[in-house]
Biopython code that builds the backbone (N, CA, C, O; Angstrom):
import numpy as np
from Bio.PDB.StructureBuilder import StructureBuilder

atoms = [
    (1, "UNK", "N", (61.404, 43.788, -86.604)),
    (1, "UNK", "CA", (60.180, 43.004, -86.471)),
    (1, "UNK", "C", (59.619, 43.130, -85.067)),
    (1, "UNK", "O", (60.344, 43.214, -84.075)),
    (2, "UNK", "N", (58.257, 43.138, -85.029)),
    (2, "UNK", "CA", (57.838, 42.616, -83.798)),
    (2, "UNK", "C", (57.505, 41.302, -83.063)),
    (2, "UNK", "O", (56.856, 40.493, -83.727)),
    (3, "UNK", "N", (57.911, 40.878, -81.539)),
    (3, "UNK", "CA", (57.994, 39.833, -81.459)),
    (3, "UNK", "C", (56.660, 39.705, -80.519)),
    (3, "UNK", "O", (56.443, 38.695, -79.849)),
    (4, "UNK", "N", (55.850, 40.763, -80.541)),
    (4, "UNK", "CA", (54.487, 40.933, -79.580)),
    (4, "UNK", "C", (53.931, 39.592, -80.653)),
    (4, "UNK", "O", (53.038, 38.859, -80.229)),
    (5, "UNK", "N", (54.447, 39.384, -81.854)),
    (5, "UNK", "CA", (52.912, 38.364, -83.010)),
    (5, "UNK", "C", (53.352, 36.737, -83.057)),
    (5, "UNK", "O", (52.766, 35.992, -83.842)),
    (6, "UNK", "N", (54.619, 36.128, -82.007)),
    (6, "UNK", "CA", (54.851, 35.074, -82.040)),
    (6, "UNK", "C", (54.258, 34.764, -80.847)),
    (6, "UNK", "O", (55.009, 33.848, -80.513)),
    (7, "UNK", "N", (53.553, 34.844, -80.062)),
    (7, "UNK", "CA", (52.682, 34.821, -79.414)),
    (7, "UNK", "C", (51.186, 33.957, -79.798)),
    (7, "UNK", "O", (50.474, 33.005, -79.480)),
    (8, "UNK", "N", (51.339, 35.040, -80.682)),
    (8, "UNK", "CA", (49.179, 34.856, -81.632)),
    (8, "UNK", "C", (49.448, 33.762, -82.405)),
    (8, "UNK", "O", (48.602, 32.872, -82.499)),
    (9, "UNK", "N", (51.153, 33.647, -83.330)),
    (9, "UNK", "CA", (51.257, 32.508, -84.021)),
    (9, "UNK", "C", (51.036, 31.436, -83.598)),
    (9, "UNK", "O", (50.460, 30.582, -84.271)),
    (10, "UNK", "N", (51.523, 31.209, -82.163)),
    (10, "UNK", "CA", (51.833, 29.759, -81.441)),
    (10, "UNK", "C", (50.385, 29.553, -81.387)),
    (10, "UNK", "O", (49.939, 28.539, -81.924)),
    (11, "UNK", "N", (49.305, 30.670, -80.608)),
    (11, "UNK", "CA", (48.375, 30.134, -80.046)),
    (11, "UNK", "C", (47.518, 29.782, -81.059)),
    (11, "UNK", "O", (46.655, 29.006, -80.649)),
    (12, "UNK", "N", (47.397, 30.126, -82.539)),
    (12, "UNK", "CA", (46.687, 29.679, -83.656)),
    (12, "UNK", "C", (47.017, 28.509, -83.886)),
    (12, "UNK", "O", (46.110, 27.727, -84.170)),
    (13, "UNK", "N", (48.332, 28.043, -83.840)),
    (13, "UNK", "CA", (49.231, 26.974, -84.372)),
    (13, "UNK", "C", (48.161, 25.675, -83.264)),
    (13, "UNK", "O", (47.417, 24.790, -83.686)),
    (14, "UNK", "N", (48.427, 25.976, -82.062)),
    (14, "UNK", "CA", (47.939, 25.311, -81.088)),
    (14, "UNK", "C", (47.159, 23.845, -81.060)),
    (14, "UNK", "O", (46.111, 23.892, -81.703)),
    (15, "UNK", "N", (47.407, 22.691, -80.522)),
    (15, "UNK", "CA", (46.969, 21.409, -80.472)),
    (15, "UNK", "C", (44.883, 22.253, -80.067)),
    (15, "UNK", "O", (44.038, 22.120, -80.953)),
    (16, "UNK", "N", (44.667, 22.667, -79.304)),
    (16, "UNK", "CA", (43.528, 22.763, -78.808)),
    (16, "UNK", "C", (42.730, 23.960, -80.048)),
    (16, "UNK", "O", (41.562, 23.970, -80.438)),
    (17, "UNK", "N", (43.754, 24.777, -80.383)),
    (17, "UNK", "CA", (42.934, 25.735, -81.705)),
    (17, "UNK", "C", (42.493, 24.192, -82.699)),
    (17, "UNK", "O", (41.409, 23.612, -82.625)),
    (18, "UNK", "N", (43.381, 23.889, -83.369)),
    (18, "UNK", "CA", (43.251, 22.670, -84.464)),
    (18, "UNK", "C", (41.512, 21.869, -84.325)),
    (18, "UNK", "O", (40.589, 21.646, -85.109)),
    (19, "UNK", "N", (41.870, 21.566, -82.371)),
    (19, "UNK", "CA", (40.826, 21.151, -82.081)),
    (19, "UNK", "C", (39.528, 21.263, -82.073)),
    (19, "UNK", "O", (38.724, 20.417, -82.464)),
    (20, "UNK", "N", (39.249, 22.561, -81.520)),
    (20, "UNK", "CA", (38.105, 23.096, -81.920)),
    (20, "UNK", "C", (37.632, 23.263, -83.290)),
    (20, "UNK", "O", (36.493, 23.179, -83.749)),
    (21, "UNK", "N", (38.867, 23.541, -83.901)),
    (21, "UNK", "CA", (38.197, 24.021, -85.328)),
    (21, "UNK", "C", (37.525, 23.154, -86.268)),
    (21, "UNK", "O", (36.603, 23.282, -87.074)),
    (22, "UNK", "N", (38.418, 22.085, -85.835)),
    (22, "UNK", "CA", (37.525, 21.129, -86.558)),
    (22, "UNK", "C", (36.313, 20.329, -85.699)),
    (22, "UNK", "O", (35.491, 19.737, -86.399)),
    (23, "UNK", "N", (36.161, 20.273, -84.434)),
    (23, "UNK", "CA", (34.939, 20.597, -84.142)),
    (23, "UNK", "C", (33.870, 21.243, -84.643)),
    (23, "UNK", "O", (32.819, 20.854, -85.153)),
    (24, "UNK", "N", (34.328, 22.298, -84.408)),
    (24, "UNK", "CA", (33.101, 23.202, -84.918)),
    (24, "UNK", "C", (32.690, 23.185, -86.595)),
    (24, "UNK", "O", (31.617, 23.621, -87.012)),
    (25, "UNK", "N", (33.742, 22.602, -87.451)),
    (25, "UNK", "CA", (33.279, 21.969, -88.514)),
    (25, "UNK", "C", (32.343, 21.260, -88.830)),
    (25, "UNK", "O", (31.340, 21.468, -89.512)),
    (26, "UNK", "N", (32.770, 20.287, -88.226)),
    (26, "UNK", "CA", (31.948, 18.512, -87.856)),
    (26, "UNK", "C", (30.867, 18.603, -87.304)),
    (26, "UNK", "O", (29.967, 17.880, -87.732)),
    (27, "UNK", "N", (30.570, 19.574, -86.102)),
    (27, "UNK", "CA", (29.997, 19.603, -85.121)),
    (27, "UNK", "C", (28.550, 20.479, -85.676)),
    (27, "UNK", "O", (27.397, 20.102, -85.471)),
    (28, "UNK", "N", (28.932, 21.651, -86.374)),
    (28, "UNK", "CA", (28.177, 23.211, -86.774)),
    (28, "UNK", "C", (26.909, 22.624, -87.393)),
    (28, "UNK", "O", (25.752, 22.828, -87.027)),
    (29, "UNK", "N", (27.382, 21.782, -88.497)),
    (29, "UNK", "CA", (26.006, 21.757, -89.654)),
    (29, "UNK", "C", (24.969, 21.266, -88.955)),
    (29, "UNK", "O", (23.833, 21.732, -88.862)),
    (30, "UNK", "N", (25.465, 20.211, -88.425)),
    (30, "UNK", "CA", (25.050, 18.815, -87.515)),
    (30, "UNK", "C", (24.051, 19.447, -86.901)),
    (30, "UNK", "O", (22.905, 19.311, -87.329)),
    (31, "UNK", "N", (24.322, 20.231, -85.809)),
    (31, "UNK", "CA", (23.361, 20.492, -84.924)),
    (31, "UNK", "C", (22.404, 21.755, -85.588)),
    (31, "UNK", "O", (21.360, 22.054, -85.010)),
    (32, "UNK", "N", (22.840, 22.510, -86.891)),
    (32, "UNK", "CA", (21.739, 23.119, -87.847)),
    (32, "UNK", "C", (20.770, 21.972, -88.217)),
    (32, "UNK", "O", (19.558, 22.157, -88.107)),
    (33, "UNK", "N", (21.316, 20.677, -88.694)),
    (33, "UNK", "CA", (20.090, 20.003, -89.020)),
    (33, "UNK", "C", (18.952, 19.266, -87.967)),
    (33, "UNK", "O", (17.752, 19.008, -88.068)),
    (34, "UNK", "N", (20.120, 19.046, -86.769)),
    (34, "UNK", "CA", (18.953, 18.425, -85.863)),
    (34, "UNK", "C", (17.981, 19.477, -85.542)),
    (34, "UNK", "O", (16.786, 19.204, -85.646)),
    (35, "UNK", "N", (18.402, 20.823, -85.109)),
    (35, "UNK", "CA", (17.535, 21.657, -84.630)),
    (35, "UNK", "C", (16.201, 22.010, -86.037)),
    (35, "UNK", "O", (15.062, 22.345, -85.712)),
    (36, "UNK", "N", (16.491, 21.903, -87.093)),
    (36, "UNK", "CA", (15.707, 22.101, -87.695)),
    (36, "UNK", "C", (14.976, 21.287, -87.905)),
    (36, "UNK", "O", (13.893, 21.660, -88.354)),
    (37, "UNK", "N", (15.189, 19.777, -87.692)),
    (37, "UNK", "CA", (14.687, 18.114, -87.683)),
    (37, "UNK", "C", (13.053, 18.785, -86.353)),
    (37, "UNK", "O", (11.841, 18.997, -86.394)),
    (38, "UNK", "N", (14.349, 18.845, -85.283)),
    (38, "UNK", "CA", (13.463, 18.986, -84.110)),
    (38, "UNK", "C", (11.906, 20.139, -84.037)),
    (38, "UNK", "O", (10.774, 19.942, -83.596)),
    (39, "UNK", "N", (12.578, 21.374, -84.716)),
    (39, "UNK", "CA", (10.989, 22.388, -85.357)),
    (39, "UNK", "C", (10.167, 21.600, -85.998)),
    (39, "UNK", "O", (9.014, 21.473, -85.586)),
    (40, "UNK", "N", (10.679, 20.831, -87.286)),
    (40, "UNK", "CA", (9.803, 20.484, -87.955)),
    (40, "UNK", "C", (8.942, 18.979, -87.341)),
    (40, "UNK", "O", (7.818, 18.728, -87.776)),
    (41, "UNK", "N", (9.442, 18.294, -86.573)),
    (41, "UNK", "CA", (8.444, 17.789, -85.572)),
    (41, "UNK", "C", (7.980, 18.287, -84.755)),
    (41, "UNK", "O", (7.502, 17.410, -84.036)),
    (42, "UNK", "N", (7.788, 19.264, -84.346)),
    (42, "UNK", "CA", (7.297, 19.831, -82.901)),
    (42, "UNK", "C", (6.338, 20.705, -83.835)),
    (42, "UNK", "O", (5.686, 21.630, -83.349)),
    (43, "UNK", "N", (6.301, 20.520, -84.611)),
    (43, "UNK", "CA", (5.211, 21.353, -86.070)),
    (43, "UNK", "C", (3.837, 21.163, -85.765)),
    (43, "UNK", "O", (3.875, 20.290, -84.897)),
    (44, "UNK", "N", (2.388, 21.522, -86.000)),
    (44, "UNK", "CA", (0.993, 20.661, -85.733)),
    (44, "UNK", "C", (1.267, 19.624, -87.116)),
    (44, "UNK", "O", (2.356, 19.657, -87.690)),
    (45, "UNK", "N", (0.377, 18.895, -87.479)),
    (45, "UNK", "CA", (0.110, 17.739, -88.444)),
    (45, "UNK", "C", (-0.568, 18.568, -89.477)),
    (45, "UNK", "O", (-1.179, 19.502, -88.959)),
    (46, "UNK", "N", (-0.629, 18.537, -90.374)),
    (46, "UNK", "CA", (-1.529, 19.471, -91.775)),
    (46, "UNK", "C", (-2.401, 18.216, -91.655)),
    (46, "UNK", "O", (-2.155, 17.136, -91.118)),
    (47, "UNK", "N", (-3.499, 18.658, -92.309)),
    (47, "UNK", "CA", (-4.585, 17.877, -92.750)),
    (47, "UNK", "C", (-4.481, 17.641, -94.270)),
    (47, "UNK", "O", (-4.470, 18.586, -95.060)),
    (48, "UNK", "N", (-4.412, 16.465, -94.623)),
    (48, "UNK", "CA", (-4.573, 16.263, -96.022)),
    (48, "UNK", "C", (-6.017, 16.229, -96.522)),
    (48, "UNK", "O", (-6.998, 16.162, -95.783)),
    (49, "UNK", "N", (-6.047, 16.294, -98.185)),
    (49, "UNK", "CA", (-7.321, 16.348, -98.671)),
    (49, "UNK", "C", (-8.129, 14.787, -98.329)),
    (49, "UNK", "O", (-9.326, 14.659, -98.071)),
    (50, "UNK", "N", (-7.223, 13.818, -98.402)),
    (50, "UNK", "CA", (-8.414, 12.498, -97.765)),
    (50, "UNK", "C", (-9.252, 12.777, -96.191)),
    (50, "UNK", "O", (-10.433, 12.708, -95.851)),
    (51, "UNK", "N", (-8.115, 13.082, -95.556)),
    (51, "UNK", "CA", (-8.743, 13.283, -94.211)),
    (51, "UNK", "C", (-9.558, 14.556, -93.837)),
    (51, "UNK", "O", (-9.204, 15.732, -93.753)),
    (52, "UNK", "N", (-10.929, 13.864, -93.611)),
    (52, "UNK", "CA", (-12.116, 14.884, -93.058)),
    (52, "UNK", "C", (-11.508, 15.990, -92.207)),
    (52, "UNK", "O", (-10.396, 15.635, -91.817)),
    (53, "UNK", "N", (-11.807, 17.077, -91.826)),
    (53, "UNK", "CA", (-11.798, 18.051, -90.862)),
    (53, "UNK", "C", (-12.539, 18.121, -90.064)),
    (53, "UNK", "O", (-13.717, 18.412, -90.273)),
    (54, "UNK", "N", (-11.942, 17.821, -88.686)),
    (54, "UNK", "CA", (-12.484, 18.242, -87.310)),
    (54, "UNK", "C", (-13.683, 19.119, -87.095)),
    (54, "UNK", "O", (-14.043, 19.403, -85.953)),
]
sb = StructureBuilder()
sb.init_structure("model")
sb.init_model(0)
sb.init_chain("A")
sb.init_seg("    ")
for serial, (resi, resn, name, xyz) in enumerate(atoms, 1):
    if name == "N":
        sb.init_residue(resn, " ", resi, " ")
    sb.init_atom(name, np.array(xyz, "f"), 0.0, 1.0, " ", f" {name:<3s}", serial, name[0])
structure = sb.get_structure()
């Protein structure tokens, strides 16, 4: 066997891997929706059919 891959095991295994990962779980969608929250306000206003045009 090689013992170069108990190395990669530990560091996957890792308190701070765990950590992130589920970060970036929790964290990922989250900031897909704000940023898309944030475009769609920073949008112009449509004009609806009640309201006259400028």
């Amino acid at each position: 066997m090689n013992d170069d891959t108990g190395t990669w095991g530990e560091a996957l295994r890792g308190p701070w891997s765990v950590l992130c990962a589920v970060a970036t779980v929790v964290l990922g969608p989250r900031a897909a929706i704000v940023s898309a929250l944030d475009q769609a306000n920073a949008a112009p206003l449509r004009h609806t059919a009640d309201q006259p045009h400028a």
